[in-house]
N, CA, C and O atoms as CSV, one atom per row, in Angstrom:
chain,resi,resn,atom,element,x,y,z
A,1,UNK,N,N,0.844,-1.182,0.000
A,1,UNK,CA,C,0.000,0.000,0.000
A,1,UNK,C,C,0.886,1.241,0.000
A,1,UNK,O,O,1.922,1.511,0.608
A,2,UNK,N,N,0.382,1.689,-0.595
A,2,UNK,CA,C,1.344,3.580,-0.921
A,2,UNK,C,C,0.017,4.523,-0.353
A,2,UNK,O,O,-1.213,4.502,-0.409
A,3,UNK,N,N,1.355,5.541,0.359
A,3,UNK,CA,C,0.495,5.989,0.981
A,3,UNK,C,C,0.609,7.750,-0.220
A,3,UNK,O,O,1.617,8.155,-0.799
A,4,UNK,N,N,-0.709,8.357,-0.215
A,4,UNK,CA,C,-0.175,10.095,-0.439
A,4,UNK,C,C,1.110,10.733,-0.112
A,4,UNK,O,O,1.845,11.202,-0.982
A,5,UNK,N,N,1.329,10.747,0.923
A,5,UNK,CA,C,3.000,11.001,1.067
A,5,UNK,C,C,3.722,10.634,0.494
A,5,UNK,O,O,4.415,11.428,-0.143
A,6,UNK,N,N,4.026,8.820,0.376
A,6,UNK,CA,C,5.072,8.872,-0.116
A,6,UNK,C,C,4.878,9.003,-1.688
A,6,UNK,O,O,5.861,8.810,-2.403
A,7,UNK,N,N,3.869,9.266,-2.154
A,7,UNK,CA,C,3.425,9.825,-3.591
A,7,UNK,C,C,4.544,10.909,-4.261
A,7,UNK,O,O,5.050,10.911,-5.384
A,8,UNK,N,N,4.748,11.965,-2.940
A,8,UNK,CA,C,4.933,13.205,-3.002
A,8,UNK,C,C,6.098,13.618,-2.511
A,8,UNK,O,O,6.291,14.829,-2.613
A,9,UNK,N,N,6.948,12.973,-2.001
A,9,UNK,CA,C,7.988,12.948,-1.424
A,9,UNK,C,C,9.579,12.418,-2.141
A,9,UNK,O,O,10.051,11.332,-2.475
A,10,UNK,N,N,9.880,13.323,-2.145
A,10,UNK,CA,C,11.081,12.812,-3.553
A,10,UNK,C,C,12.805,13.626,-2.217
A,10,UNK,O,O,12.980,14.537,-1.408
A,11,UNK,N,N,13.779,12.191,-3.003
A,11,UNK,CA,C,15.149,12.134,-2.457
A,11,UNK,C,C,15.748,12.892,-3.156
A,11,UNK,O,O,15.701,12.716,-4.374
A,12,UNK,N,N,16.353,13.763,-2.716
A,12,UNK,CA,C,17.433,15.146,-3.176
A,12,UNK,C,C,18.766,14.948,-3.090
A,12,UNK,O,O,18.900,13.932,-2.408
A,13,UNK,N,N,19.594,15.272,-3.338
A,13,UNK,CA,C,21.023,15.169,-2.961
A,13,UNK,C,C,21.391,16.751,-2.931
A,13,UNK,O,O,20.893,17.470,-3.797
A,14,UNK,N,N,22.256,17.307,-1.945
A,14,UNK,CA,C,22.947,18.475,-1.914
A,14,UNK,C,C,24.537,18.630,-1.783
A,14,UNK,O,O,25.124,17.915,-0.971
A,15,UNK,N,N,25.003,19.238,-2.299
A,15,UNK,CA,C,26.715,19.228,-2.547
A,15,UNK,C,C,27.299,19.474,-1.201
A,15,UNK,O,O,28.341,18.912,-0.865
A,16,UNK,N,N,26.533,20.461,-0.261
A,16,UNK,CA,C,26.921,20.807,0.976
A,16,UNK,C,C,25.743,21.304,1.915
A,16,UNK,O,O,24.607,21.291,1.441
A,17,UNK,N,N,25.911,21.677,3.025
A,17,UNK,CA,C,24.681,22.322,3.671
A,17,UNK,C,C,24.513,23.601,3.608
A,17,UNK,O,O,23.642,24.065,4.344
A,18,UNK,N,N,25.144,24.366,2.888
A,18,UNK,CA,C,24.641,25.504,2.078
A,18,UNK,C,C,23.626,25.194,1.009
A,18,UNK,O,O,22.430,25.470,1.101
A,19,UNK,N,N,24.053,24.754,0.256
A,19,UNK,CA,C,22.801,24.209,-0.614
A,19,UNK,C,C,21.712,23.952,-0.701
A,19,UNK,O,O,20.826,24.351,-1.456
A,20,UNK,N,N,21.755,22.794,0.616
A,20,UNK,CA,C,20.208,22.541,1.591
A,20,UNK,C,C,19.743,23.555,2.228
A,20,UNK,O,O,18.533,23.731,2.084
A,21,UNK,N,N,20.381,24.395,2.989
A,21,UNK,CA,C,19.418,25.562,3.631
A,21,UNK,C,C,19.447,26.665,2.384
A,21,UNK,O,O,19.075,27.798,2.689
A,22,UNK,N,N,19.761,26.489,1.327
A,22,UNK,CA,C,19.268,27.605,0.454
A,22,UNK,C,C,18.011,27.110,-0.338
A,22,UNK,O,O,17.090,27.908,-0.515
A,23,UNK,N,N,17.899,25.421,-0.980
A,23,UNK,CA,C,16.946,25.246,-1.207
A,23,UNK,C,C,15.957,25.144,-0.793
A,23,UNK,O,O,14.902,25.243,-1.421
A,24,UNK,N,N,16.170,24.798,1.009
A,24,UNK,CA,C,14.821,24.646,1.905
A,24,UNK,C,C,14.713,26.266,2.042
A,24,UNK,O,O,13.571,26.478,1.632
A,25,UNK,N,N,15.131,27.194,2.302
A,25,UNK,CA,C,14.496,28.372,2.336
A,25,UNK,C,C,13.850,28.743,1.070
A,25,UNK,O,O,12.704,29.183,0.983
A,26,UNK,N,N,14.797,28.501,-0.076
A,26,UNK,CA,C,13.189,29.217,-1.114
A,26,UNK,C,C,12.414,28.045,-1.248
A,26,UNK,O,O,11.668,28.595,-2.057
A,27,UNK,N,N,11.884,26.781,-1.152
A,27,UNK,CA,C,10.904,26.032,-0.613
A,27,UNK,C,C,9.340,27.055,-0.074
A,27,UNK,O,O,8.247,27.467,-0.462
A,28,UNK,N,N,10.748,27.009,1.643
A,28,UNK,CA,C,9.697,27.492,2.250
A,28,UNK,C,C,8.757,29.007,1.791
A,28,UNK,O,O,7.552,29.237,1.691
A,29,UNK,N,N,9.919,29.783,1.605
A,29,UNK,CA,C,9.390,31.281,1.162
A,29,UNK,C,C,8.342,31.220,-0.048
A,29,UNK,O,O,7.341,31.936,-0.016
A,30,UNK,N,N,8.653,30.138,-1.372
A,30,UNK,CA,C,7.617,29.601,-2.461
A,30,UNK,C,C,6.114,29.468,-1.567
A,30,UNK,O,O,5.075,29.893,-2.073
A,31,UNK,N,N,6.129,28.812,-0.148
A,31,UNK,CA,C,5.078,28.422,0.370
A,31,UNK,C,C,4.404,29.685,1.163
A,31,UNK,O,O,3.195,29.861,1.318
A,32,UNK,N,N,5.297,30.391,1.554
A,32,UNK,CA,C,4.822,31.859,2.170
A,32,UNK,C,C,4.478,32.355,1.245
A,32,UNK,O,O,3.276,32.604,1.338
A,33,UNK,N,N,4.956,32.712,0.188
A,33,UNK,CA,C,4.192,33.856,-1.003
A,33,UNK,C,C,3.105,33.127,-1.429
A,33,UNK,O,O,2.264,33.868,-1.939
A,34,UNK,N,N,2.777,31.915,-1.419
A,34,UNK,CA,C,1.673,31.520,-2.151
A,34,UNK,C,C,0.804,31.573,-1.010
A,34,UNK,O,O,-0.251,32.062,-1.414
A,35,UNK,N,N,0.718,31.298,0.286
A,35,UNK,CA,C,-0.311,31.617,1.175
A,35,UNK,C,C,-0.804,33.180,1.025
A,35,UNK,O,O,-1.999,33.434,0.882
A,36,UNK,N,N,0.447,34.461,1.077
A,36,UNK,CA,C,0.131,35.434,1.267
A,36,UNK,C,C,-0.535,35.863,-0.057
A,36,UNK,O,O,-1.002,36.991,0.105
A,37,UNK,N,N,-0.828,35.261,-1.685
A,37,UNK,CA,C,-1.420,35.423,-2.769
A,37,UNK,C,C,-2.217,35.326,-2.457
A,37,UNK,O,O,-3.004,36.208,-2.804
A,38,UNK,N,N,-2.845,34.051,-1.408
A,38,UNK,CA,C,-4.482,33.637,-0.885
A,38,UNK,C,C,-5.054,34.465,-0.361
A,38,UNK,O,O,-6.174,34.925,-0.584
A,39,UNK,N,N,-3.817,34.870,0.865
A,39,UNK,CA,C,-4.693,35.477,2.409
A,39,UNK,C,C,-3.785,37.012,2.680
A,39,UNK,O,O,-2.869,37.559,2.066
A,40,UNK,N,N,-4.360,37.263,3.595
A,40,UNK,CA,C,-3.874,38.231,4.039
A,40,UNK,C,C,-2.442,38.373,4.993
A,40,UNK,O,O,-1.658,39.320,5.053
A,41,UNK,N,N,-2.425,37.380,5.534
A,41,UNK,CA,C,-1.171,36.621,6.016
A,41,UNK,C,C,-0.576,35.262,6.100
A,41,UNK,O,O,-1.314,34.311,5.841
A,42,UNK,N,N,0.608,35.053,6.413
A,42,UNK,CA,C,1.186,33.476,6.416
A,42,UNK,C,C,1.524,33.632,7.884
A,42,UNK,O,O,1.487,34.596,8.649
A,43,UNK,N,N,1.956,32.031,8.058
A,43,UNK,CA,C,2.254,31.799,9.371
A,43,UNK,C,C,3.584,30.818,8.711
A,43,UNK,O,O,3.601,30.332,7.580
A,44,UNK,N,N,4.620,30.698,9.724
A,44,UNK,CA,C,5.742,29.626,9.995
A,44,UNK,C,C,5.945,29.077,11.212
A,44,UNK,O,O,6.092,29.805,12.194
A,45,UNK,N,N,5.968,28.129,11.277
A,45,UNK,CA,C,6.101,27.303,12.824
A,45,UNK,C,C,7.968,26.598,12.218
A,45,UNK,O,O,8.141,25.867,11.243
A,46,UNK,N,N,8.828,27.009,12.952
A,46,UNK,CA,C,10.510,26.548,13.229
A,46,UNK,C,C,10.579,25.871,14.178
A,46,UNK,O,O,9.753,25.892,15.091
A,47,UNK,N,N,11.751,25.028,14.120
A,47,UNK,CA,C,12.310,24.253,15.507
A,47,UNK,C,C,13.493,25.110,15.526
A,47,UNK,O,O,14.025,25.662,14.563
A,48,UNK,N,N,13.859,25.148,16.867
A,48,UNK,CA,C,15.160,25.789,17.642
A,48,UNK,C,C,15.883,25.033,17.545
A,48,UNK,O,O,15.616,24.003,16.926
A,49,UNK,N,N,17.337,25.283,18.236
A,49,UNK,CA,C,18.529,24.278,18.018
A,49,UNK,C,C,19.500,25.032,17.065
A,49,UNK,O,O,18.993,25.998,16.495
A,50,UNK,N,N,20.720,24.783,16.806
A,50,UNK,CA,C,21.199,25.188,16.234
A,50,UNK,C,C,21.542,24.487,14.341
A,50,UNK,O,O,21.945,25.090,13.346
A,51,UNK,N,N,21.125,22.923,14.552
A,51,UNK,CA,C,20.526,22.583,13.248
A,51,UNK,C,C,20.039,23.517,11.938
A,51,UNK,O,O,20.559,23.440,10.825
A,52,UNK,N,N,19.016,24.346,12.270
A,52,UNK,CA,C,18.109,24.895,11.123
A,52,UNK,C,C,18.828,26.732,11.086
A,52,UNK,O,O,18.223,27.638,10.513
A,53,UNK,N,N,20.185,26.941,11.819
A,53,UNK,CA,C,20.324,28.094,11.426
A,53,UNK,C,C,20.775,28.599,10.401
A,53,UNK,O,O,20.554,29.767,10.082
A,54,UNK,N,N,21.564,27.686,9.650
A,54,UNK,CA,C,21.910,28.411,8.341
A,54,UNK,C,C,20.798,28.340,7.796
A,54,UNK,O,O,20.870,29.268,6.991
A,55,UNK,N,N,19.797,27.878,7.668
A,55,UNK,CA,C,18.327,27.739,6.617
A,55,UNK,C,C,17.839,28.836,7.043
A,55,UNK,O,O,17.916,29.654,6.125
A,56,UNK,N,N,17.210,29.447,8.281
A,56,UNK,CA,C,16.904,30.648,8.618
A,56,UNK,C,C,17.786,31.975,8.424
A,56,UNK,O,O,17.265,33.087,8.336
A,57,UNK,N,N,19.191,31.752,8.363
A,57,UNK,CA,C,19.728,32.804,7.473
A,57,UNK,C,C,19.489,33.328,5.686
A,57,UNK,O,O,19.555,34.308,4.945
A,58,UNK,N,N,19.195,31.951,5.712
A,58,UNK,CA,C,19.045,31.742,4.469
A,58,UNK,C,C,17.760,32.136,3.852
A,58,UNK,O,O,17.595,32.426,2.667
A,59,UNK,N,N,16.661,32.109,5.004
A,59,UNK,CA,C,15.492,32.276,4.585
A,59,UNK,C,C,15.111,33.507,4.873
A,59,UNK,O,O,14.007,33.874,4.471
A,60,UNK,N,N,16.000,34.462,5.678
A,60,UNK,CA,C,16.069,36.298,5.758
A,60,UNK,C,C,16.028,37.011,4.830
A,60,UNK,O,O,15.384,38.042,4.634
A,61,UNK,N,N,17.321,36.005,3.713
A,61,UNK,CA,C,17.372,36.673,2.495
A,61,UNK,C,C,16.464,36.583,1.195
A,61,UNK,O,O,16.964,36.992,0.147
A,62,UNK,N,N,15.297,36.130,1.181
A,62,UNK,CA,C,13.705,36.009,0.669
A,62,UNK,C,C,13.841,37.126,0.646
A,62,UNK,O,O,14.380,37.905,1.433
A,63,UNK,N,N,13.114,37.314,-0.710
A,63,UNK,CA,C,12.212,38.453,-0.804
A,63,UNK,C,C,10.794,38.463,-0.033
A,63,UNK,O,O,10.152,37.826,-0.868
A,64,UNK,N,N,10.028,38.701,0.814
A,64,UNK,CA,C,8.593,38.476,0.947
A,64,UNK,C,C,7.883,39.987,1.990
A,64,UNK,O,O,8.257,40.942,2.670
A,65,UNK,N,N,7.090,39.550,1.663
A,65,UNK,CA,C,6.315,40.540,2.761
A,65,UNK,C,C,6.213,40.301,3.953
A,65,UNK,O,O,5.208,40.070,4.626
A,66,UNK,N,N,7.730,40.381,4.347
A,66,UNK,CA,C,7.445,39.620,6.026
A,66,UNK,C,C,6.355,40.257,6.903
A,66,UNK,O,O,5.704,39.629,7.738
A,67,UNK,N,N,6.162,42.124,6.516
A,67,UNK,CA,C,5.541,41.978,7.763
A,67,UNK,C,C,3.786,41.447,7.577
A,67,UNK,O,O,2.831,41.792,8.272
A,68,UNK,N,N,3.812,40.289,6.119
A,68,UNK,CA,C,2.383,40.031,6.793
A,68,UNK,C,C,2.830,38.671,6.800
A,68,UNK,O,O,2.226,38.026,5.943
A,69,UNK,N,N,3.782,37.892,7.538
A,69,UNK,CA,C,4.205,36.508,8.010
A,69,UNK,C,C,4.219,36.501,9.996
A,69,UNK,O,O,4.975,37.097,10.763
A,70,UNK,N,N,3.270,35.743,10.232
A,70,UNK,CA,C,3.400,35.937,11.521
A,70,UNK,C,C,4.452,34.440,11.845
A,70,UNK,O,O,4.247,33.363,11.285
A,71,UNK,N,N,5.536,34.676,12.822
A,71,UNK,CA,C,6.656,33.350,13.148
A,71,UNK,C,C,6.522,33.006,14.451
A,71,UNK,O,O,6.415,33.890,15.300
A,72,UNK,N,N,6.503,31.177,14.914
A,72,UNK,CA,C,6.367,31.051,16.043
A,72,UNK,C,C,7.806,30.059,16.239
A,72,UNK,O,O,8.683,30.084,15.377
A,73,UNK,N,N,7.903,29.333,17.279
A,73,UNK,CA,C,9.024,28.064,17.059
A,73,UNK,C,C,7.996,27.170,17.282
A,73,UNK,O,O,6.875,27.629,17.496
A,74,UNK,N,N,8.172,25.989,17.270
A,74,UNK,CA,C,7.569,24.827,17.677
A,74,UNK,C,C,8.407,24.338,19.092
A,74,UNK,O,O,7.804,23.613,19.883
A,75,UNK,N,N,9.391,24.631,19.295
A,75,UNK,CA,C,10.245,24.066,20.719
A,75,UNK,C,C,11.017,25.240,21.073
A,75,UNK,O,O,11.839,25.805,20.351
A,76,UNK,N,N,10.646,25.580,22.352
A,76,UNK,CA,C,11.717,26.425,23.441
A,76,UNK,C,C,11.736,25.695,24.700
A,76,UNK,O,O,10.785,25.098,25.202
A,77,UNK,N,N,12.859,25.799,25.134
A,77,UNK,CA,C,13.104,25.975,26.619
A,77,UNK,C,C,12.792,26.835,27.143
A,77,UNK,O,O,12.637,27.929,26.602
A,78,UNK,N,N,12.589,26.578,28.469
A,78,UNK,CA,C,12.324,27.770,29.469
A,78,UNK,C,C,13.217,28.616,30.323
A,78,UNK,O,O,13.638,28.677,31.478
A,79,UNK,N,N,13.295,29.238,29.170
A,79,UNK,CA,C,14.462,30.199,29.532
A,79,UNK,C,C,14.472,31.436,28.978
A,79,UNK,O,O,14.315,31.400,27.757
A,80,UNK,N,N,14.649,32.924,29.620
A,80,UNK,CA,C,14.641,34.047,28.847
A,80,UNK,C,C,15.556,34.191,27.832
A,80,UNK,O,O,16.662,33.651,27.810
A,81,UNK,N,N,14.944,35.164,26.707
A,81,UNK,CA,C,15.724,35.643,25.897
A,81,UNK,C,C,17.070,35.484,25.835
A,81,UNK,O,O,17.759,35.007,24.934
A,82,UNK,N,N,17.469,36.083,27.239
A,82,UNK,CA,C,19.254,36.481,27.780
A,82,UNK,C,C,19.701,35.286,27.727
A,82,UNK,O,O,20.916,35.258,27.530
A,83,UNK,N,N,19.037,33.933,27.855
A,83,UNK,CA,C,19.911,32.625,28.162
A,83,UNK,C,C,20.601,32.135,27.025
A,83,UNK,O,O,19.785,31.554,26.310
A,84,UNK,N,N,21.879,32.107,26.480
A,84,UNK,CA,C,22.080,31.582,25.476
A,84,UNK,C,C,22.059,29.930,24.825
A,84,UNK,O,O,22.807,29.385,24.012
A,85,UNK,N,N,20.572,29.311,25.754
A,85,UNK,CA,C,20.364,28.168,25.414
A,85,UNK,C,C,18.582,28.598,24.571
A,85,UNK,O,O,17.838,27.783,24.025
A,86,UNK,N,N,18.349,30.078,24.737
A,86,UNK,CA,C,17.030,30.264,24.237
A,86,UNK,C,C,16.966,29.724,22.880
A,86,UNK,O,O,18.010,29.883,22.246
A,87,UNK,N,N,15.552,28.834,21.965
A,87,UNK,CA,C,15.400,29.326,20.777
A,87,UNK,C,C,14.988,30.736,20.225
A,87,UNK,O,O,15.573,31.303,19.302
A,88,UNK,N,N,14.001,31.186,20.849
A,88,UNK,CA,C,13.962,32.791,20.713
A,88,UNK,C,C,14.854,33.323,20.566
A,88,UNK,O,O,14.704,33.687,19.400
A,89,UNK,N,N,15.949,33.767,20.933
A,89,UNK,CA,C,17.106,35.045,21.088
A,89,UNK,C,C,17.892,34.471,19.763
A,89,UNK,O,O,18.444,35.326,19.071
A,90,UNK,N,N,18.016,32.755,19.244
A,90,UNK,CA,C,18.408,31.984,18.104
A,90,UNK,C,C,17.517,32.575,16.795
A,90,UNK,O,O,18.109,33.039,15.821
A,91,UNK,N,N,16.204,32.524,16.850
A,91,UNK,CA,C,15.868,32.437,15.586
A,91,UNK,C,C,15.782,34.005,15.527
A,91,UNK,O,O,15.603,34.564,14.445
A,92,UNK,N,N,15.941,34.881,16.981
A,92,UNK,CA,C,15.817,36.176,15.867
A,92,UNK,C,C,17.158,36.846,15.497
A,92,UNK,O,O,17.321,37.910,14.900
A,93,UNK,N,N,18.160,35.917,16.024
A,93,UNK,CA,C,19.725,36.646,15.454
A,93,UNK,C,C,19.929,36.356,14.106
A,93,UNK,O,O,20.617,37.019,13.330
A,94,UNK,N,N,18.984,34.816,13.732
A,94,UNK,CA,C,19.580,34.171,12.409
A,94,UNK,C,C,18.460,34.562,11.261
A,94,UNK,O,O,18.751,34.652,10.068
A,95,UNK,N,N,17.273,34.757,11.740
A,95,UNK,CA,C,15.847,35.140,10.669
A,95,UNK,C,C,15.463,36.344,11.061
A,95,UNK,O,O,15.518,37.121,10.108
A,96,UNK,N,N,14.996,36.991,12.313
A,96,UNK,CA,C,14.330,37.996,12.307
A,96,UNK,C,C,15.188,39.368,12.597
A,96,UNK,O,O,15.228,40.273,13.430
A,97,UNK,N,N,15.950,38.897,11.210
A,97,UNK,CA,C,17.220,40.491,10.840
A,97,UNK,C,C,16.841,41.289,9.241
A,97,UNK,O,O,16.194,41.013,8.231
A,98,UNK,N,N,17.360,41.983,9.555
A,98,UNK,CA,C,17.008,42.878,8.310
A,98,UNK,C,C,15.447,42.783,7.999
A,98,UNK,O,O,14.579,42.531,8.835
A,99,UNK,N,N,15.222,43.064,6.453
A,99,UNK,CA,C,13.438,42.809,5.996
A,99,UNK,C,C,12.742,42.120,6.947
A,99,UNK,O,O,11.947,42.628,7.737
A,100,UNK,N,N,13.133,40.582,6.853
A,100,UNK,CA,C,12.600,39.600,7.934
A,100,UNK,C,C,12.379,39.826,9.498
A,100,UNK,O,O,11.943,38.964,10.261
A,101,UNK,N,N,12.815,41.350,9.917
A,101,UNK,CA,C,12.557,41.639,11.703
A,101,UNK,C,C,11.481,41.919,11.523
A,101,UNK,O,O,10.781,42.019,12.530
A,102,UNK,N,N,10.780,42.200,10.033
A,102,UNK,CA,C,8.900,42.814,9.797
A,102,UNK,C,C,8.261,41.608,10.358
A,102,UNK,O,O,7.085,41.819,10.655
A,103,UNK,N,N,8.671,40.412,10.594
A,103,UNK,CA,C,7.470,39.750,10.467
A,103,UNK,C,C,7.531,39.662,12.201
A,103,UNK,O,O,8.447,39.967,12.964
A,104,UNK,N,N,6.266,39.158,12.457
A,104,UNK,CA,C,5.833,39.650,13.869
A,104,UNK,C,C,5.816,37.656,14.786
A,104,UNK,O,O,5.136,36.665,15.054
A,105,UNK,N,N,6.848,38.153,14.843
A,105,UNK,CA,C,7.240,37.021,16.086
A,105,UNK,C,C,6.049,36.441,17.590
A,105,UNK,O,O,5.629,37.216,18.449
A,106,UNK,N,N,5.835,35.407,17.548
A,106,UNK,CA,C,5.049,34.870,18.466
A,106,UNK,C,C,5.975,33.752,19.408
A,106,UNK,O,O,6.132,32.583,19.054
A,107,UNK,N,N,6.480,34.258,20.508
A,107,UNK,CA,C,7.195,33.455,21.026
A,107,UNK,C,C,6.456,32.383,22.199
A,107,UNK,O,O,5.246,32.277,22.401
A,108,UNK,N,N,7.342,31.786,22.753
A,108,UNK,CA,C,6.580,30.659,23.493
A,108,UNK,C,C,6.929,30.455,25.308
A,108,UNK,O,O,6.402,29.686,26.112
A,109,UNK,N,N,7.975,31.439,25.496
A,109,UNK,CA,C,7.995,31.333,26.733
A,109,UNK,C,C,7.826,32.781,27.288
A,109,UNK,O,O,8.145,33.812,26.695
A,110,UNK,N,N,7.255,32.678,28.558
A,110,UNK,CA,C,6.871,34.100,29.496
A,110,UNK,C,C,7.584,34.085,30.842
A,110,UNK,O,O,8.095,33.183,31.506
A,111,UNK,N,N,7.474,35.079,30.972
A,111,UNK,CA,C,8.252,35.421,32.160
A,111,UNK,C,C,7.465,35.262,33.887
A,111,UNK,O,O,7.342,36.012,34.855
A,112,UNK,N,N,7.008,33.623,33.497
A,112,UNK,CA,C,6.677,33.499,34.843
A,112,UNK,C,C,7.430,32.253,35.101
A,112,UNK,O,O,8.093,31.962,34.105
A,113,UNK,N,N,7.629,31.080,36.445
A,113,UNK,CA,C,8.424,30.268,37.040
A,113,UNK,C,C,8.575,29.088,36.279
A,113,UNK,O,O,9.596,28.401,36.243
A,114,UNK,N,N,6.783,28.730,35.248
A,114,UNK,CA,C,6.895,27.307,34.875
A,114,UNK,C,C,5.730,27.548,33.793
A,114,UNK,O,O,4.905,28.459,33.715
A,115,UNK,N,N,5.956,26.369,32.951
A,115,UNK,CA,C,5.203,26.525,31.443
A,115,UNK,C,C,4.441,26.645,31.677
A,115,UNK,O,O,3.917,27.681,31.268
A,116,UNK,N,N,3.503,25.587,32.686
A,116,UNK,CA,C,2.101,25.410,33.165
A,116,UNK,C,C,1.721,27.008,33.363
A,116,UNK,O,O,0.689,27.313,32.765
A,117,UNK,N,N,2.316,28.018,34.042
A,117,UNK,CA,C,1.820,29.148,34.598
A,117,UNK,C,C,1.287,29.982,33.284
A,117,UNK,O,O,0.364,30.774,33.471
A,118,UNK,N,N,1.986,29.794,31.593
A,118,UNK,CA,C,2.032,30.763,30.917
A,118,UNK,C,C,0.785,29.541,29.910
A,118,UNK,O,O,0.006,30.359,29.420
A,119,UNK,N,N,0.496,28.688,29.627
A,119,UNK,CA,C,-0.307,28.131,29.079
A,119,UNK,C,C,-1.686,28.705,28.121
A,119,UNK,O,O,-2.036,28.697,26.941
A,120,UNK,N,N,-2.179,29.175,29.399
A,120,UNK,CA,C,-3.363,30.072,28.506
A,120,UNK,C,C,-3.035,31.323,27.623
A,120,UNK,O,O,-3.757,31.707,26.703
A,121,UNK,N,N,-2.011,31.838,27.960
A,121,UNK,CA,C,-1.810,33.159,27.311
A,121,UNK,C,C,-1.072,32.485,25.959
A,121,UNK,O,O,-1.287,33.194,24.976
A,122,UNK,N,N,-0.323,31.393,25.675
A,122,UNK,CA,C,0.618,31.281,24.738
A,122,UNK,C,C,-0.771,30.662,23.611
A,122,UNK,O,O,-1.171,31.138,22.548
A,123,UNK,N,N,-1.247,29.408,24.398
A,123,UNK,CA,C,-2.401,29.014,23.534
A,123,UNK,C,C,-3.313,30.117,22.583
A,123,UNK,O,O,-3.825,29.873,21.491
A,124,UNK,N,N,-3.351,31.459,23.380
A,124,UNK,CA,C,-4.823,32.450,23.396
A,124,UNK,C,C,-3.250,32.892,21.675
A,124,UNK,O,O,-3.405,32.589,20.491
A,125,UNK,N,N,-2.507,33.329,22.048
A,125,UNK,CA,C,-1.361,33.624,21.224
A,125,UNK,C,C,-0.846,33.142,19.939
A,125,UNK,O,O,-0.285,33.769,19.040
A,126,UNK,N,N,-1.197,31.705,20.050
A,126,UNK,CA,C,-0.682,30.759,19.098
A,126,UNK,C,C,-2.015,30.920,18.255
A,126,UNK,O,O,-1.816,31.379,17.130
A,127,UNK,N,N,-3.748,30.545,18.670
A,127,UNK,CA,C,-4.653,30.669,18.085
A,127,UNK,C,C,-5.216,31.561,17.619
A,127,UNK,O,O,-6.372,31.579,17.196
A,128,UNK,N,N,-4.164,32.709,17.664
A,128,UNK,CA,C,-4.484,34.202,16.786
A,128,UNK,C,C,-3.253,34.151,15.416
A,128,UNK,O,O,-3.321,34.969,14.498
A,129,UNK,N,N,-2.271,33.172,15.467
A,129,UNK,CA,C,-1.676,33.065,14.381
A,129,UNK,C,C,-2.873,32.756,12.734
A,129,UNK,O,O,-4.046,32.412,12.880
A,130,UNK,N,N,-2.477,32.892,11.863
A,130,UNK,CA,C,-3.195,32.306,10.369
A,130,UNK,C,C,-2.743,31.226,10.647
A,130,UNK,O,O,-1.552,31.121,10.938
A,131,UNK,N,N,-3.689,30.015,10.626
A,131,UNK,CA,C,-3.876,28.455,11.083
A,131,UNK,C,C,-4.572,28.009,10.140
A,131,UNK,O,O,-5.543,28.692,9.814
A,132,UNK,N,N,-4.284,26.620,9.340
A,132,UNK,CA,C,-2.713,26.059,9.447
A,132,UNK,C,C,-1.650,26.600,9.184
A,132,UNK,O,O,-1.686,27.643,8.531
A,133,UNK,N,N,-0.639,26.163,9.527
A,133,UNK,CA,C,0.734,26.812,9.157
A,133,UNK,C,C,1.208,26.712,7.959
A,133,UNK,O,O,1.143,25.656,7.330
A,134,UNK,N,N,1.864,28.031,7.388
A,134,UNK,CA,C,1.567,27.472,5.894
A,134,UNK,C,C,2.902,26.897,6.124
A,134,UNK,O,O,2.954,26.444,4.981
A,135,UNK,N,N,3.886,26.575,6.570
A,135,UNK,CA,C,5.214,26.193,6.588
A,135,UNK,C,C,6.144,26.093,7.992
A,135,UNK,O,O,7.322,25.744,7.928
């Protein structure tokens, strides 16, 4: 049995990891401009880590209308900005520079003791993003 996915899903080869985070950024940005053709805004959901930063450098240098891209991460620690284990303080040194500081960041941790405490406000936060994500 084959499923839709793997219909759609094709093996790439890249010369280096420049390559890969240049093709996954215009990927992704192809998928932002075509949401923002639809709607009035796009959304991106990222993972933190230091993995996906050259792709998010990479994906600064897009042309797009960031400021109608709203950006969240999908994983932070709980930790402020200042901690240099944050994804926050990561994705906005490597994406939300230059053009790309337009787009309006939705982060995931608050400045209270424990996740549980910030829950409702991040949820109330996350469900004002354009849902689904276009990327």
């Amino acid at each position: 049995m084959t499923s839709n996915l793997s219909l759609k899903t094709q093996l790439r080869d890249f010369p280096d990891p420049q390559a890969l985070a240049q093709a996954l950024a215009q990927a992704v940005a192809d998928d932002l401009r075509a949401a923002l053709a639809a709607r009035a805004s796009a959304s991106l959901a990222l993972s933190g880590g230091n993995t996906p930063k050259a792709f998010m450098q990479a994906l600064a240098l897009q042309t797009l209308d960031w400021a109608r891209v709203a950006v969240t991460l999908v994983d932070e620690r709980w930790v402020p900005e200042s901690n240099p284990r944050s994804n926050a303080a990561l994705l906005k040194a490597n994406l939300l520079d230059g053009p790309a500081a337009m787009a309006r960041f939705v982060p995931l941790h608050r400045a209270v003791p424990q996740p549980e405490d910030a829950l409702a406000e991040v949820e109330r936060a996350l469900l004002a993003m354009p849902l689904p994500f276009d990327a």
